[in-house]
C-alpha positions in Angstrom: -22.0 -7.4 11.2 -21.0 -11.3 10.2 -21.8 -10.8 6.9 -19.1 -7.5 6.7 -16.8 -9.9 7.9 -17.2 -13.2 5.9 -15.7 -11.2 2.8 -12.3 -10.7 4.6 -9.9 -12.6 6.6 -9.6 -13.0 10.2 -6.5 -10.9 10.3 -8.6 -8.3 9.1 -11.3 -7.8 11.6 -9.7 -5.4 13.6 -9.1 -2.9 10.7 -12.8 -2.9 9.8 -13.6 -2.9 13.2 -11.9 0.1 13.5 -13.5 1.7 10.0 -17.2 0.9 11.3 -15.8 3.2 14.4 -14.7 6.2 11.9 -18.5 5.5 9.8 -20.4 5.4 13.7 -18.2 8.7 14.2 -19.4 10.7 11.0 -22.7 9.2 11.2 -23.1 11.1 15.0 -21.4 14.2 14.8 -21.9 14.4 11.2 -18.5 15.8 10.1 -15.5 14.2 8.0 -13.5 12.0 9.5 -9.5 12.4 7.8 -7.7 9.4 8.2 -4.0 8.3 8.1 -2.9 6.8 4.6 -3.6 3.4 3.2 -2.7 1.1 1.7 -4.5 -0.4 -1.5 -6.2 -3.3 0.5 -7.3 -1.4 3.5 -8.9 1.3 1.1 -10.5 -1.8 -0.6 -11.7 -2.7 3.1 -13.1 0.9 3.5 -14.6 1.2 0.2 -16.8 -1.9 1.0 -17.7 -1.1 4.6 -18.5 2.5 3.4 -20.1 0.9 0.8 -23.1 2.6 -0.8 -24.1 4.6 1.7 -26.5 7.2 1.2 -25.7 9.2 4.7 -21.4 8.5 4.8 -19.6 8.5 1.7 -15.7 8.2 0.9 -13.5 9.7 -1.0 -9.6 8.6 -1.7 -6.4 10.8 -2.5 -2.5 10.6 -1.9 -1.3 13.3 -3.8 -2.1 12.7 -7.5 -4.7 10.1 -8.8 -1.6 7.3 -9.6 -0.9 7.3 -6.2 -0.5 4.0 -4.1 -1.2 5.0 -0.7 -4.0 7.3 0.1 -5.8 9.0 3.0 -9.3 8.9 2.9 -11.7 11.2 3.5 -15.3 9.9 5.6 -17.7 12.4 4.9 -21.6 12.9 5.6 -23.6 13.6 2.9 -23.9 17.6 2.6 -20.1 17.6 2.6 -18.0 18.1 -1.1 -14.4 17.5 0.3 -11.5 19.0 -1.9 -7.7 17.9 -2.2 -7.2 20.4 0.5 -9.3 18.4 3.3 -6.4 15.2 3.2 -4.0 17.7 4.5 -1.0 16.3 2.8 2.7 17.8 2.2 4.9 17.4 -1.0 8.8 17.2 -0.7 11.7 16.5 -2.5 14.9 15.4 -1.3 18.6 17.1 -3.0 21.6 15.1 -2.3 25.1 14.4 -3.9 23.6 12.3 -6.4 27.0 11.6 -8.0 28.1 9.7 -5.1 25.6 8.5 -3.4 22.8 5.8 -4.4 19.2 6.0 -2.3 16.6 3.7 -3.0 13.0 3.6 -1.7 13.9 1.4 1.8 17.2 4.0 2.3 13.9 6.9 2.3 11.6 4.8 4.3 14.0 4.1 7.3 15.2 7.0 7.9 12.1 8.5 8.2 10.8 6.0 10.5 14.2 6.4 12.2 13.1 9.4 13.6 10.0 7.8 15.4 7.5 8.4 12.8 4.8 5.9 11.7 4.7 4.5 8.4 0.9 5.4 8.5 2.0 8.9 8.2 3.5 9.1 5.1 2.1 8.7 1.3 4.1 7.1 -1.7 7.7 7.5 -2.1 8.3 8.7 -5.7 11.7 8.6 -7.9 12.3 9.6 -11.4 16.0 9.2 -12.4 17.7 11.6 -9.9 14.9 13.2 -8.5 13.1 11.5 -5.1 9.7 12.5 -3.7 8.2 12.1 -0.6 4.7 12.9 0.7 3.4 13.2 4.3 0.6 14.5 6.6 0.8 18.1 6.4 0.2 17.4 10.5 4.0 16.1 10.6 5.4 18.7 8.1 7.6 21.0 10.4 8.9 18.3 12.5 10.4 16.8 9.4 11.5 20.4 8.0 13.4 20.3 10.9 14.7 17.1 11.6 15.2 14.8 8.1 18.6 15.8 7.8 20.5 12.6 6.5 19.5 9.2 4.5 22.1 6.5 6.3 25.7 8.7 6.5 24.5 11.1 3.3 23.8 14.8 4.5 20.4 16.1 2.4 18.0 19.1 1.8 14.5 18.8 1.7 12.4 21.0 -0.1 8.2 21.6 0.1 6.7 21.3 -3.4 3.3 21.9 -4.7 1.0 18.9 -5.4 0.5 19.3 -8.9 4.6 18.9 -9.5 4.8 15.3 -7.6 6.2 12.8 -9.7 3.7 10.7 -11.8 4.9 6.7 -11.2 3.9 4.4 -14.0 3.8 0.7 -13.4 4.6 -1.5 -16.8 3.1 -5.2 -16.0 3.4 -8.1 -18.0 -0.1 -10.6 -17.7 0.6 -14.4 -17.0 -1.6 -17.5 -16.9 0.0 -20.3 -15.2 -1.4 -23.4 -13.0 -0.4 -24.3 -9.3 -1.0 -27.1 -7.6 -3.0 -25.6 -5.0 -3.2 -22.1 -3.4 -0.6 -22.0 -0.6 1.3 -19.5 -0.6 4.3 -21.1 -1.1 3.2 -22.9 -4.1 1.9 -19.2 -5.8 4.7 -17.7 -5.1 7.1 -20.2 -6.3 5.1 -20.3 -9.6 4.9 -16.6 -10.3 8.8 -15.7 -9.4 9.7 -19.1 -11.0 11.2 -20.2 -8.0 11.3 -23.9 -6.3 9.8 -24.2 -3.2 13.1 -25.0 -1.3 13.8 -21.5 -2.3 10.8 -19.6 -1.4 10.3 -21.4 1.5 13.3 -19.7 4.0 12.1 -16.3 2.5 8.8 -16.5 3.4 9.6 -17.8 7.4 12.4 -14.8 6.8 9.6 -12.7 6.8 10.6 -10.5 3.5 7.1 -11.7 1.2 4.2 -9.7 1.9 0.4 -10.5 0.9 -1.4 -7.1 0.8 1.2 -4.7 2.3 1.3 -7.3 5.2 4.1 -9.7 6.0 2.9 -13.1 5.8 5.5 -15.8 7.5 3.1 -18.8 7.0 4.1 -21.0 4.2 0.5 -22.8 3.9 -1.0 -18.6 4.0 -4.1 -19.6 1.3 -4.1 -17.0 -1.3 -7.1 -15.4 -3.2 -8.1 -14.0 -6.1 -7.5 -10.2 -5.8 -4.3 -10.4 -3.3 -0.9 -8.3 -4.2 2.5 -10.3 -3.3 5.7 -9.1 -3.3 9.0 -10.7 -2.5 12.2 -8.6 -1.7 14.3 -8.6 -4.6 12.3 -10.3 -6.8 9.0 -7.6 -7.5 5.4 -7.1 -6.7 2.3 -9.5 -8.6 -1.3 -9.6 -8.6 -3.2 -12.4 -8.7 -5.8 -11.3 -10.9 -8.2 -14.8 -11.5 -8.4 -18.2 -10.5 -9.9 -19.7 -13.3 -11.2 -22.8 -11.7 -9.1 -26.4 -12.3 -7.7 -28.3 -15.3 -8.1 -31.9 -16.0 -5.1 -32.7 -13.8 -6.6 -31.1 -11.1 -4.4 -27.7 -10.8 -5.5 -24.4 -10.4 -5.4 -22.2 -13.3 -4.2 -18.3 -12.4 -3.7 -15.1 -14.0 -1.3 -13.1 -12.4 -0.3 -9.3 -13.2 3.5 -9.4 -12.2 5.6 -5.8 -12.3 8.0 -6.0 -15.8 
């Protein structure tokens, strides 16, 4: 079990924790095991648990292959699951698009508004005045029937198939730079080309997140493989650390969204 667990962070132990449960689950009454959707890191996290498994295998899907978010599908060995098995509901949203501006957080929070976890719903797509949503078909109707209004603005919600949800693209731009060391601070500073007096307050403001997660800790360490993003300023990916110069800095290469 210790050496699952020396490959992730502390915070992390209770999420694999919980996906050794789901494995334990499929493993005794040998059927699949549907979970809620994920993000990119914890499908990482049950990828590698899973791991090669010749008994439980995984499989991944949020609507279309680009997705972000995904449920995943635990599933003993005899099983072939299909798009069906993650159970998952396309809509799009109509609104007076001529007056009104919605934007991904506008979406998000008023679902959540009416008492649903974020765990429940998949990417949230736009494509100039078209927006998407997707969701566990579980919590279908009682959206049908309550998302009614983004903030003040009255809108219509429509079921669509899968195969017409919006394809997202994401244009990135590669960077090598060098920190000084790996706190958080000092990486995100470097990548947003920021001072630290700046990035700082937004970090104890809790609006930068290290894999989905918001991280409030200034001297967080990052590693190689970790997604930040910082509100207002975009998502990056540290993709390397590409050991130290002569001064003694740490050379990265980040992935950082155009």
């Amino acid at each position: 079990m210790s050496q699952i667990y020396q490959h992730f962070r502390q915070d992390e132990r209770h999420f694999i924790d919980q996906v050794i449960e789901w494995k334990e689950l499929v493993l005794s009454q040998y059927t699949p095991k549907l979970t809620d959707f994920l993000d990119p890191r914890e499908q990482e996290i049950v990828a590698s648990v899973i791991g090669e498994n010749l008994d439980v295998k995984v499989a991944f899907f949020g609507g279309i292959e680009e997705t972000e978010r995904k449920r995943a599908c635990i599933y003993p060995d005899y099983y072939e699951p299909t798009n069906e098995d993650f159970n998952l509901t396309l809509f799009e949203i109509s609104y007076a698009s001529k007056f009104v501006t919605i934007e991904h957080r506008h979406v998000l929070g008023s679902l959540m508004g009416l008492g649903l976890k974020r765990a429940k719903f998949g990417d949230i797509l736009f494509r100039e005045e078209s927006i998407q949503f997707i969701c566990a078909s579980e919590i279908a109707d009682f959206i049908s029937m309550n998302f009614q209004e983004i903030g003040r603005s009255k809108i219509h919600i429509k079921e669509k198939p899968l195969h017409e949800m919006i394809a997202h693209k994401e244009e990135v731009v590669e960077q090598i730079t060098t920190v000084s060391s790996l706190r958080l601070d000092v990486v995100a500073a470097a990548i947003y080309n920021l001072s630290r007096q700046k990035i700082q307050p937004l970090i104890i403001n809790e609006v930068v997140k290290v894999n989905w997660k918001v991280v409030d800790s200034v001297s967080f360490e990052c590693r190689e493989g970790d997604t930040l993003s910082v509100r207002g300023y975009g998502r990056s990916k540290l993709i390397r650390i590409e050991g130290k110069t002569k001064k003694d800095r740490f050379k990265i290469v980040i992935e950082k969204q155009k």
